[in-house]
ZAKOL-215952 format. One record per residue: chain; residue number from 0; y, x, z of N, C-alpha, C in turn. Coordinates in Angstrom, 2 decimals. Atoms other than C-alpha are relative to their C-alpha. Layout:
  chaine  num     n_yy     n_xx     n_zz    ca_yy    ca_xx    ca_zz     c_yy     c_xx     c_zz
       A  NUM        Y        X        Z        Y        X        Z        Y        X        Z
...
% end
This chain:
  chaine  num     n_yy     n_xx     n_zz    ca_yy    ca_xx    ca_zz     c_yy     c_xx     c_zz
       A    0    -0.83     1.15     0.32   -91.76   135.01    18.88     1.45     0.35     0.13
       A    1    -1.48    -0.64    -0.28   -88.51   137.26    19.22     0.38     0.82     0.43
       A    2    -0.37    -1.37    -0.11   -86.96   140.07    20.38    -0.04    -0.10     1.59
       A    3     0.05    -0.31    -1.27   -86.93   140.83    24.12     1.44     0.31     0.93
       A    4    -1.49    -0.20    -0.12   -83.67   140.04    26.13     0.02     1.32     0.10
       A    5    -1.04    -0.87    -0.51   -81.50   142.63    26.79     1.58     0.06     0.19
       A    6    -1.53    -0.24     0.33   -78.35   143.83    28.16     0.21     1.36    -0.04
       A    7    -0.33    -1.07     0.28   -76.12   145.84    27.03     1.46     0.81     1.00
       A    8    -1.20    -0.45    -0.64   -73.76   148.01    29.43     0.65     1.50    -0.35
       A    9    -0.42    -1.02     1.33   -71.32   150.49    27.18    -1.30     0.48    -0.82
       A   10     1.32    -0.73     1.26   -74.03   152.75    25.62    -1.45    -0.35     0.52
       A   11     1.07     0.25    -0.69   -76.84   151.93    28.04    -0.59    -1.41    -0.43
       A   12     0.57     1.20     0.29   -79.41   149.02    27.02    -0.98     0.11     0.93
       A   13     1.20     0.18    -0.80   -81.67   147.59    29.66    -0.55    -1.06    -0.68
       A   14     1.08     1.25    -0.03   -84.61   145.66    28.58    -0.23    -0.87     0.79
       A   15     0.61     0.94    -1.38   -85.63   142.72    30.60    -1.75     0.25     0.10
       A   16     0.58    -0.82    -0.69   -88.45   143.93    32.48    -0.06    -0.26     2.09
       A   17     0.46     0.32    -1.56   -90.35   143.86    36.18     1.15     0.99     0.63
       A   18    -0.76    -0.54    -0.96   -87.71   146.55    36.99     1.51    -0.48    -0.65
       A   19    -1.79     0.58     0.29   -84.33   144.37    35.47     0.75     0.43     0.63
       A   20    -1.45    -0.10    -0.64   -82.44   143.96    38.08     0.17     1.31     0.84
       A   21    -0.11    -1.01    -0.14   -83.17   147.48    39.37     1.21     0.76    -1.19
       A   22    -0.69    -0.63     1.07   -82.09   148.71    36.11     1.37     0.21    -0.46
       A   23    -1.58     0.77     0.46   -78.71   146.54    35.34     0.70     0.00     1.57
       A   24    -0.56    -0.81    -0.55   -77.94   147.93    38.52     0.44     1.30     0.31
       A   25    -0.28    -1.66    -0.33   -77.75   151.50    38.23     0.64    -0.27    -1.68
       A   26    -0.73     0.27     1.27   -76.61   150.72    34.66     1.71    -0.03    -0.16
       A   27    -1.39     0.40    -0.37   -73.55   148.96    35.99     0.73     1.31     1.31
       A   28    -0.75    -1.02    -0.84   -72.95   151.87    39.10     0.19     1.40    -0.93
       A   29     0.10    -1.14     0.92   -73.26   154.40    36.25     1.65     0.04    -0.62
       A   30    -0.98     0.60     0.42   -70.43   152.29    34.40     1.05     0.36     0.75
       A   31    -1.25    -0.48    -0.57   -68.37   152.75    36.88     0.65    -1.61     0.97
       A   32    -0.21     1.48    -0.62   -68.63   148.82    38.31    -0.69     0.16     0.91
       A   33    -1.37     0.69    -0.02   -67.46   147.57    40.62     1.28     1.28     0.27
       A   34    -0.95    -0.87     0.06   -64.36   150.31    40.73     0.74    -0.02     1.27
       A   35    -0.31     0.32    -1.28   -63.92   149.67    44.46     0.59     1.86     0.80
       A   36    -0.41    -1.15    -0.39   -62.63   153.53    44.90     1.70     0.29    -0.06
       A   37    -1.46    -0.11     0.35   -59.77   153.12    43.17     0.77    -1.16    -0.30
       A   38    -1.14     0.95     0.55   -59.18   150.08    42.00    -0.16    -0.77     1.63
       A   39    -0.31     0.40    -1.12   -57.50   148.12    45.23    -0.03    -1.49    -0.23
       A   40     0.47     1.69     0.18   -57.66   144.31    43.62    -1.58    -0.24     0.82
       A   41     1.52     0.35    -0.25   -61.38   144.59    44.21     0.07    -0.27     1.82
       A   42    -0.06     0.53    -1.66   -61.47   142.62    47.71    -1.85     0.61     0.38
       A   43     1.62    -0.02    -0.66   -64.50   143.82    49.97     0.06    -0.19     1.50
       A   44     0.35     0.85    -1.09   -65.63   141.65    52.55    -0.97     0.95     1.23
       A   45     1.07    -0.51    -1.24   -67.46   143.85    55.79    -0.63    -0.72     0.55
       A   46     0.67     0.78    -1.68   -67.48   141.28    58.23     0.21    -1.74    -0.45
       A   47    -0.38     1.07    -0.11   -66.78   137.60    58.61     1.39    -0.11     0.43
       A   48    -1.27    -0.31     0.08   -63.46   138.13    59.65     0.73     0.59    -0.99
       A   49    -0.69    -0.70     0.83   -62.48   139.52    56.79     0.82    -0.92    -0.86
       A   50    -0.83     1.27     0.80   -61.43   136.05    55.31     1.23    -0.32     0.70
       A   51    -2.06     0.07    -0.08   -57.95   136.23    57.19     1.13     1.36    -0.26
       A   52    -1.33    -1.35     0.31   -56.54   139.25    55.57     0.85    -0.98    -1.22
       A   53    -1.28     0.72     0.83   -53.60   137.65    53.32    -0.72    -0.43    -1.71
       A   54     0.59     0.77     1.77   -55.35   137.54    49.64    -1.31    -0.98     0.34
       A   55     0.88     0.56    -0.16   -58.53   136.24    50.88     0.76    -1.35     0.64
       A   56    -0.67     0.91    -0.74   -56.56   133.88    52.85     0.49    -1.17    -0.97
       A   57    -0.91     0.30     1.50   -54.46   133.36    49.68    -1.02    -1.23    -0.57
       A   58     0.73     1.02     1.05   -57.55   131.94    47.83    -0.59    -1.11     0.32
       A   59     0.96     0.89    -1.09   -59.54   130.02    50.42     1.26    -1.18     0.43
       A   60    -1.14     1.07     0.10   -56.10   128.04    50.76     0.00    -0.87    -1.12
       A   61     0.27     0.32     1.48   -55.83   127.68    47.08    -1.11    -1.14    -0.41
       A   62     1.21     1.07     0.09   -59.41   126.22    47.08     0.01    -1.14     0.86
       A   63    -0.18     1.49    -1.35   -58.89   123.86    50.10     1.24    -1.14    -0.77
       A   64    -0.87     1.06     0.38   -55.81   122.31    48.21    -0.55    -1.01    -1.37
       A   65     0.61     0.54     0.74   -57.80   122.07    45.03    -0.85    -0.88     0.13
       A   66     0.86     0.90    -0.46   -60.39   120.33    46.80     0.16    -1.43     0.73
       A   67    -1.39     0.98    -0.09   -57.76   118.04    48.27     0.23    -0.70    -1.04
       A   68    -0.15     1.33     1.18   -57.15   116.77    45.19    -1.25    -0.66    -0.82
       A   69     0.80     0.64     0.56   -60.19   116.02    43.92    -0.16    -0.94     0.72
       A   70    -0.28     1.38    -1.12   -60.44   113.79    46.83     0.77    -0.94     0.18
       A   71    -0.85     1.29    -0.16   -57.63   111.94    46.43    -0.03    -0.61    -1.43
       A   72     0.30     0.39     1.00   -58.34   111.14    43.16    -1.55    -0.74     0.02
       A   73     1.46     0.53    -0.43   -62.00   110.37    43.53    -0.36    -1.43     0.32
       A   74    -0.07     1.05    -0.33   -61.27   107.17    45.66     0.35    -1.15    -1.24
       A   75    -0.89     0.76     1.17   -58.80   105.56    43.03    -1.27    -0.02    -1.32
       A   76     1.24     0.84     1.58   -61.63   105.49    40.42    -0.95    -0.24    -0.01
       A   77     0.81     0.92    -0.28   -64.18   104.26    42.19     0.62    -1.14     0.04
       A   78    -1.06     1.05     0.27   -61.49   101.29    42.53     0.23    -0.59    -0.96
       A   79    -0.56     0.45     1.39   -60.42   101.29    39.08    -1.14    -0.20    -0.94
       A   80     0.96     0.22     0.74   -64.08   101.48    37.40    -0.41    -1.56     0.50
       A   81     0.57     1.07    -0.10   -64.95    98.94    39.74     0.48    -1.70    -0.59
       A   82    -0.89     0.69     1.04   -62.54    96.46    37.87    -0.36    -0.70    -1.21
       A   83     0.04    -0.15     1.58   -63.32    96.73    34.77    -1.12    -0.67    -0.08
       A   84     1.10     0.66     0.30   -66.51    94.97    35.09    -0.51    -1.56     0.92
       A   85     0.47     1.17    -0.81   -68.27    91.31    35.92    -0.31     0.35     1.34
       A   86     0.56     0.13    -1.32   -69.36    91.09    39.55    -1.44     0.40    -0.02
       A   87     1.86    -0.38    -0.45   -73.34    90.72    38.95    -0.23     1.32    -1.10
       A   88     0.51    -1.20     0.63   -73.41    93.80    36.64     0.87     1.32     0.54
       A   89    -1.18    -1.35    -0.23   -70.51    96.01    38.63    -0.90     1.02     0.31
       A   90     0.42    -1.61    -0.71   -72.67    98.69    40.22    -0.56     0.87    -0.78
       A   91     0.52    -0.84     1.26   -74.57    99.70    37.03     1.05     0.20    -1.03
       A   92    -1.40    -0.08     0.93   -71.54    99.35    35.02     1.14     1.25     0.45
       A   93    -0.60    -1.28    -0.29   -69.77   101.78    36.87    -0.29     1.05     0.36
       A   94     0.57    -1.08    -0.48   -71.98   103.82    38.21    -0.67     0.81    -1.15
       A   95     0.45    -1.04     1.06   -73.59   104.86    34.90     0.93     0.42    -0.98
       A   96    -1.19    -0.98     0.88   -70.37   106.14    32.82     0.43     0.89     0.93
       A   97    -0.12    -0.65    -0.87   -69.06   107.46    36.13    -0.95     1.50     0.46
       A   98     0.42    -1.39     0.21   -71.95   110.09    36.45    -0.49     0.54    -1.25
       A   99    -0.27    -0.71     1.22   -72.44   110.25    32.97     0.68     1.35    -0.47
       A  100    -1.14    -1.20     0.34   -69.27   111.75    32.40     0.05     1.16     0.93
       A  101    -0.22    -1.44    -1.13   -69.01   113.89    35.72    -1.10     1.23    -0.36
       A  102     1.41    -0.70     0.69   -72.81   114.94    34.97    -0.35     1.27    -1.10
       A  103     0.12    -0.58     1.54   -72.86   115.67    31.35     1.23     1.06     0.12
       A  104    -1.62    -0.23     0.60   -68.93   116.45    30.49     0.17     1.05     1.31
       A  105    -0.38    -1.02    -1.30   -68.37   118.10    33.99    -0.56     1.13     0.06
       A  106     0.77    -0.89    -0.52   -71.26   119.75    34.56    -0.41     1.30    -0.87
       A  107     0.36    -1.11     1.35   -71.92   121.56    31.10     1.08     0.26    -0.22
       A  108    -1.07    -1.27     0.63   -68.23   122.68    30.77    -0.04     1.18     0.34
       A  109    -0.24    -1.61     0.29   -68.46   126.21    32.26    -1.41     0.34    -1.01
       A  110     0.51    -0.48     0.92   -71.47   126.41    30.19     0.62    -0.01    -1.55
       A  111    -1.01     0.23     1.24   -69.50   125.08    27.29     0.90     1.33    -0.63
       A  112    -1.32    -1.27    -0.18   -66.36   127.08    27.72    -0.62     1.01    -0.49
       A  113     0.38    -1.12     0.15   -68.18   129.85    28.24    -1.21     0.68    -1.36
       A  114     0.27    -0.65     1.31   -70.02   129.68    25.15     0.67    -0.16    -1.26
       A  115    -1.18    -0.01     1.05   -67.03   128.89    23.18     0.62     1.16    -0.17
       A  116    -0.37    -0.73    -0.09   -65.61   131.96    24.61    -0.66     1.49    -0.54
       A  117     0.67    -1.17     1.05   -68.42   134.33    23.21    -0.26     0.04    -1.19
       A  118     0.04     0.74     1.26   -68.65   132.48    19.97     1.06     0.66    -0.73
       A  119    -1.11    -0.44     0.08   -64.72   133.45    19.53     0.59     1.10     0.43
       A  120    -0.75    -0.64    -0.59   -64.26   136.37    21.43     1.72    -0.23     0.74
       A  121    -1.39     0.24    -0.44   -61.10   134.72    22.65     0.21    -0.82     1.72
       A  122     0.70     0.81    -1.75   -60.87   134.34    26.58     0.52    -1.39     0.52
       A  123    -0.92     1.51    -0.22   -58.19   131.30    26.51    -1.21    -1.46    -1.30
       A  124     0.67     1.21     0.81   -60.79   129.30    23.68    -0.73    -0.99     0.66
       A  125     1.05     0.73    -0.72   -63.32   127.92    26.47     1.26    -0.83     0.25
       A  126    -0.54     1.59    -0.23   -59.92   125.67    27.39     0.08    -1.18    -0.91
       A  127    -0.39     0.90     0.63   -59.87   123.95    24.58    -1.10    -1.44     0.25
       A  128     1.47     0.79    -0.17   -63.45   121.99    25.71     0.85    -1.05     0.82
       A  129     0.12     1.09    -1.06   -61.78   120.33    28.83     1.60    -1.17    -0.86
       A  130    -1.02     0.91     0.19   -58.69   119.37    27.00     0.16    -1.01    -0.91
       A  131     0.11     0.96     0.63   -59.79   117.76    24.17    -1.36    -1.16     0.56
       A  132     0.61     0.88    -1.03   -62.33   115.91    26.53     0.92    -0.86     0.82
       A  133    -1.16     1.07    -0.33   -59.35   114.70    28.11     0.83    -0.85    -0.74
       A  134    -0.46     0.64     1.08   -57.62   113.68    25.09    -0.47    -1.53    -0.25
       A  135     1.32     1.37     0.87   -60.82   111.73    23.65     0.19    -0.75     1.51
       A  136     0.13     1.02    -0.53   -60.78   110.24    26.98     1.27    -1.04     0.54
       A  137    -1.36     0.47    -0.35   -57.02   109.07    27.54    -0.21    -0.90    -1.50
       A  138     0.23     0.79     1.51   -57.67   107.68    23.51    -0.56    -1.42     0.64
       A  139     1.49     0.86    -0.09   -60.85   105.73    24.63     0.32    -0.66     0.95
       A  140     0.05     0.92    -1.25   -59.33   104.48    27.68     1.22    -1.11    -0.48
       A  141    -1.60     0.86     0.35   -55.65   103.30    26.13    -0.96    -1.11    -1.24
       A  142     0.64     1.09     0.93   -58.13   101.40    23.48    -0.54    -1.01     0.23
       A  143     1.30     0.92    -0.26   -60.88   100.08    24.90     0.03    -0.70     1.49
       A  144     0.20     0.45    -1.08   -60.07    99.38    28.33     1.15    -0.81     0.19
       A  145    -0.94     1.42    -0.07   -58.93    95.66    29.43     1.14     0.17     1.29
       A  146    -0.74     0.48    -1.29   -56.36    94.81    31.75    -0.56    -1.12     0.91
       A  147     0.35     1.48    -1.22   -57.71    93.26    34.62     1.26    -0.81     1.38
       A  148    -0.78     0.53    -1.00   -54.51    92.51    36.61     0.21    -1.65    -0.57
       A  149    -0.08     1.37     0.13   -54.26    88.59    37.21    -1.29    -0.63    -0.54
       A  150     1.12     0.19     0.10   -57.63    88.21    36.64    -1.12    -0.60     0.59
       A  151     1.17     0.05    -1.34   -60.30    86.62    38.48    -1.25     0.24    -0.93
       A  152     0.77    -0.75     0.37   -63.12    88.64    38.13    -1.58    -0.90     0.30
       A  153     1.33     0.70    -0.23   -65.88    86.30    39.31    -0.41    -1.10    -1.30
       A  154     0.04     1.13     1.12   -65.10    84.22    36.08    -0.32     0.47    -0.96
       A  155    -0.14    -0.89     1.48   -64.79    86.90    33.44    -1.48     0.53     0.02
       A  156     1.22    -0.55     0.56   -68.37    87.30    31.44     0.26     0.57    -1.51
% end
């Protein structure tokens, strides 16, 4: 029913196979990956302490701030979805676009991206997924969504 994966590393092709990941490992140390001899970017971790040398440090910061913001954002639109809808239907009303979107839209962009990016050979193409997702949704929101300030919400069906 088809051909039999494989990968390919420069001239070397491993079949997939009971010995794979044997294989597409000596494949890749053949290659010359990971280049941890010479090349000095390549971070390698020994111990558990090794996460306060300055780059590791660097990133694990980086990620803590990023994660920071998703959090402060997060709150504010549980808030703001909750709004937008009657009283006896709020929790399904917000709760199913809310993981919809995170779900679907969130969850399948690095798959996305990343198959935009082999599609195109172009490594900047996978951005174009999240931004016109943002677009369509800044559109869809300036359209369709009411103003509820001055509102009483127990009235509005």
């Amino acid at each position: 029913a088809g051909s039999t994966t494989q990968v390919k590393v420069n001239d070397t092709s491993v079949p997939y196979g009971p010995d794979f990941a044997k294989a597409t490992t000596a494949a890749l140390l053949a290659a010359g990956y990971p280049d941890t001899a010479t090349n000095k970017d390549v971070i390698k971790m020994s111990s558990p302490f090794d996460i306060f040398q300055p780059r590791v440090a660097a990133v694990i910061g980086l990620l803590f701030v990023l994660v920071l913001f998703v959090t402060m954002v997060y709150g504010p639109i549980a808030a703001a979805l909750v709004e937008l809808f009657p009283t006896r239907i709020r929790y399904t009303s917000m709760s199913l676009p809310y993981h919809i979107g995170n779900g679907w839209f969130g969850g399948l962009l690095p798959a996305t991206a990343f198959a935009m990016v082999a599609a195109t050979g172009d490594i900047y193409y996978g951005l174009w997924y999240p931004i016109v997702i943002a677009l369509a949704t800044f559109v869809i929101g300036l359209l369709f969504v009411p103003e509820t300030k001055d509102r009483n919400l127990e009235d509005w069906h």
